[in-house]
N, C-alpha and C positions, 0 to 999 in steps of 0.2 A: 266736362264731357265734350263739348263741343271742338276743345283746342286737340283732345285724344281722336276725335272721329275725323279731324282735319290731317292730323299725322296718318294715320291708317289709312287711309284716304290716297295720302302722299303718297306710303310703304306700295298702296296697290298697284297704281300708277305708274309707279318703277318698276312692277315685274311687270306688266305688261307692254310697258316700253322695253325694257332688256328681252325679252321673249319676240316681240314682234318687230321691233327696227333692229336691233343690236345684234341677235342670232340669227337675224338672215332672210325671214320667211316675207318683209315686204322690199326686198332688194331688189333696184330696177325698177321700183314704183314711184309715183310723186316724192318720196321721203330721201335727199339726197343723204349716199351711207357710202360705205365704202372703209379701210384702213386706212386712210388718211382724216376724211373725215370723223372717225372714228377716235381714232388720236388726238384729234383737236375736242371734240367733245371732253375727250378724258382730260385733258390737261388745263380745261377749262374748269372742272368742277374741282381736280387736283388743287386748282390756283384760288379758287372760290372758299375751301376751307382753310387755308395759307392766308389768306386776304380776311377775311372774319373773323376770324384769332387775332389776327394779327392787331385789327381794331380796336381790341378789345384794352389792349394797353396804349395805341397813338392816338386811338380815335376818343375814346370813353377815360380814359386814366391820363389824358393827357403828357404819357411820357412818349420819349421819342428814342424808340430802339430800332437799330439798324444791324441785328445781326439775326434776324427769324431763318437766314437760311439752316443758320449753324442746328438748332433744333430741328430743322425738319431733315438734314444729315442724319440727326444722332436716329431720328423715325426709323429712317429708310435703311442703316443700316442697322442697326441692332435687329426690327424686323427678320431681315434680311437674313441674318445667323443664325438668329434663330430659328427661323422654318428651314434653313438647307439645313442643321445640324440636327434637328428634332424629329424630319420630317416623317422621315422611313419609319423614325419608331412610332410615330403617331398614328400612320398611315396601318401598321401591323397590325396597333393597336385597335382602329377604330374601323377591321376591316369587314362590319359586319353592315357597316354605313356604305351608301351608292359615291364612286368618286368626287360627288358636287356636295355633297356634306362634306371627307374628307377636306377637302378643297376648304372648305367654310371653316371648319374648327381651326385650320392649320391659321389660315388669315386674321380669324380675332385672335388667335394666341401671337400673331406677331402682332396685331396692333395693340395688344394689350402691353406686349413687352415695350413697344416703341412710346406707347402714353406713356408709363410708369418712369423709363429712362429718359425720356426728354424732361418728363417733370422735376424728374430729382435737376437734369443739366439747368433748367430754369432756376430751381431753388439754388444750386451753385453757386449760378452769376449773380440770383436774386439779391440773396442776403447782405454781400457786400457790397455792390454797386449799384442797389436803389437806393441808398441814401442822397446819391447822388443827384443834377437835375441839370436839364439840359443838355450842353454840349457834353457836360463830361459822362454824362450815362450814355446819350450814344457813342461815346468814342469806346470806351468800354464794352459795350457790347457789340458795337463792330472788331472788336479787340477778340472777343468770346467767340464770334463764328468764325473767323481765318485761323483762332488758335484751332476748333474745331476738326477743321477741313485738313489744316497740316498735322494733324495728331492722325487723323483715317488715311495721311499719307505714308505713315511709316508702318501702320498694321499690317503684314503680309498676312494676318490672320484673314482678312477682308477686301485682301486685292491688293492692298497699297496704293500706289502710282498707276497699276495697271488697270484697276477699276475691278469692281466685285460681277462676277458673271456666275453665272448656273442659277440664278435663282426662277422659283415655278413663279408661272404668271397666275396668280391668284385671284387679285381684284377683278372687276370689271364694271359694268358699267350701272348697276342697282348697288353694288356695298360703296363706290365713290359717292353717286346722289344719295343714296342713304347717308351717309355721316354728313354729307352737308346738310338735312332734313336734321339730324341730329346738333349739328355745332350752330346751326341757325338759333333752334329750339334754346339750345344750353346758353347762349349770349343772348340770346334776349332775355329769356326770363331771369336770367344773373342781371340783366341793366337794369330792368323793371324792381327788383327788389332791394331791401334796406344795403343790399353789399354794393349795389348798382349806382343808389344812391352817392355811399361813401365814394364810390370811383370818380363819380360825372363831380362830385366837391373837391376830390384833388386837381382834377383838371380844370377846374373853374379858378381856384383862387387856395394853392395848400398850405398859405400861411392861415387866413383865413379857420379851414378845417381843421391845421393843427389845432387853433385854440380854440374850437367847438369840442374837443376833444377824440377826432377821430384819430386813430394811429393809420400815418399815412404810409411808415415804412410798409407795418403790415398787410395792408391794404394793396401795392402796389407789389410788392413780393406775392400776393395772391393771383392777383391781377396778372404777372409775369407767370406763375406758373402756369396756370388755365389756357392761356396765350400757349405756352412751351406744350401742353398734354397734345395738345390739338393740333400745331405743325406737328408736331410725333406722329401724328396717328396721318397727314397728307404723306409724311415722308415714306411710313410703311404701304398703303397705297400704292404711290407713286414708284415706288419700288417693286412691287409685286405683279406694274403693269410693266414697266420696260424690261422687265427680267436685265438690267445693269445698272450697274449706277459707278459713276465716276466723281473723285473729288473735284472736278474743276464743273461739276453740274452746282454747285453749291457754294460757289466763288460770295464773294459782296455781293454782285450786279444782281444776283438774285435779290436779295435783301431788298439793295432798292427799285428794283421790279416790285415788287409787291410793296413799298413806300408808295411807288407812283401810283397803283391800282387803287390804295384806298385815299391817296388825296383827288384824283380823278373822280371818284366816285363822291368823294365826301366824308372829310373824317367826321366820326360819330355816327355814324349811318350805317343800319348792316347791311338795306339795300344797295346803298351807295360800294359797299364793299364788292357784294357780289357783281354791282353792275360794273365795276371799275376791271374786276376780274376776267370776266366777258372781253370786257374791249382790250384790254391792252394783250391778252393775250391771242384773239380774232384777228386784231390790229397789224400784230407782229407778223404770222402766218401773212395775211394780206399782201404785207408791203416787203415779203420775200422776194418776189418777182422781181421786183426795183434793183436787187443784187447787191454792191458796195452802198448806195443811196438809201438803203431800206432806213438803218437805223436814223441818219440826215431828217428824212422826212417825219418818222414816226416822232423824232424830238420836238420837228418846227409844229408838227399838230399838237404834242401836250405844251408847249409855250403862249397859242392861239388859245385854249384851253385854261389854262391858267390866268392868262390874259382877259380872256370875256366872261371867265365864270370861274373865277376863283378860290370861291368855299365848297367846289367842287360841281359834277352834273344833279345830283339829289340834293347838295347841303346838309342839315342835320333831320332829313326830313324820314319818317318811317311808317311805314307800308303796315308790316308784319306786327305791329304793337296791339293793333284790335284783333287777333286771330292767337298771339303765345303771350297776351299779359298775365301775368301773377297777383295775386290780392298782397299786398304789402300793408302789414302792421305797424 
């Protein structure tokens, strides 16, 4: 009861935050807002569930995959087709509802489609290239997101080259912090229990867990896909706030943008996730001004960083574990 009154809690607090900073009515008061800061907020919470997923297999599963953009591509744009191609008829259909319901139905039904298809893209890559370990599973899956990215190059179905445009701006700023209220909830209490366990033992030692008997293919193919449902559902998001999306948004450098977030923060950690999310992406924004020098600097800071604190700013340490633990059998 108490982990349910703490979510509700959360859910209320976000519409009262989207209603009173977000739609306007304390604008020009102590609360700095505006469309750029606005932007930055979104693309922090964007990066926040990109970075927590992402966790979930470098940080807890101990594997090292470097292609999470490619997933959160296949989000943004399967989404994407789906609400431009469906939408009119949904909208016909469900015109007995006020615009901001349409708006709502339209949005879970692409994040639904963008979970389901990134999941199956996980299981994909899953099945044949977690047997692997190490360098060859990231090369492989850096292999899987630039295949990604140049396959959404040649779709004129979805832009191509020229980048996919007309899509309605759906998301906003309560269904982004909501699914991270959500993907927080769903990765912890998955570490907290018996499957959570099986992960943090491959990443520990999986010779080891092989001959305990855990199946660690299985395990990390789970692990991968849960990882892939959830960049799906940042990509559909993050899609339905920029109304575009281009394949050169979803290059590598994404990938390891979000590697840096969660070693910054600390792998194994899902505060560490979101706090890494925070900074490199406020970081970036910040050290704009700088112009040619920006990116120069923001590297010599994560080297200082890596230098004086290594196992990241949190370590393996967690916040959230007394407030979404699960009773484990």
């Amino acid at each position: 009861m108490k982990k349910w009154g703490i979510a509700l809690g959360a859910v209320a607090v976000l519409v009262v935050l989207q209603i009173l900073v977000v739609d306007g009515l304390l604008l020009g008061g102590p609360i700095p807002s505006g469309p750029y800061i606005h932007q930055i907020v979104m693309l922090v919470g964007i990066n926040i569930i990109l970075a927590v997923s992402l966790n979930l297999i470098n940080g807890f599963t101990g594997q090292f995959s470097i292609g999470h953009a490619g997933f959160f591509a296949v989000g943004a744009y399967s989404s994407a087709y789906v609400v431009t191609t469906i939408g009119d008829s949904v909208r016909t259909v469900l015109t007995f509802l006020p615009v901001l319901g349409q708006d709502a139905v339209l949005l879970l039904i692409g994040i639904i489609v963008a979970a389901i298809l990134a999941g199956l893209a996980g299981l994909v890559v899953g099945i044949p290239s977690l047997r692997l370990r190490g360098d060859y599973l990231a090369i492989v899956t850096l292999g899987f997101g630039e295949i990604i990215r140049v396959f959404i190059l040649n779709i004129d179905a979805i832009g191509g080259s020229r980048g996919f445009t007309g899509i309605p701006r759906l998301s906003n700023f309560f269904w982004v912090y909501l699914f991270i209220l959500i993907t927080v909830m769903t990765v912890q209490n998955l570490v907290n229990s018996s499957y959570g366990r099986a992960f943090i033992s491959i990443r520990d030692d999986e010779i080891a867990a092989e001959a305990m008997g855990v199946d660690t293919t299985r395990f990390k193919v789970l692990s991968f896909v849960i990882s892939s449902m959830f960049g799906g559902i940042a990509g559909a998001l993050f899609g339905h706030f920029t109304m575009y999306l281009h394949p050169n948004t979803f290059t590598f450098i994404k990938s390891f943008e979000l590697i840096i977030m969660i070693v910054i923060g600390g792998l194994g950690s899902i505060e560490g996730a979101i706090l890494g999310a925070i900074l490199v992406t406020v970081t970036l924004e910040v050290f704009r001004e700088f112009g040619p020098y920006r990116l120069v600097i923001f590297s010599i800071t994560l080297i200082l960083i890596m230098i004086y604190r290594p196992q990241g700013i949190l370590g393996a340490k967690s916040l959230f574990k007394r407030f979404f633990r699960v009773s484990v059998r």
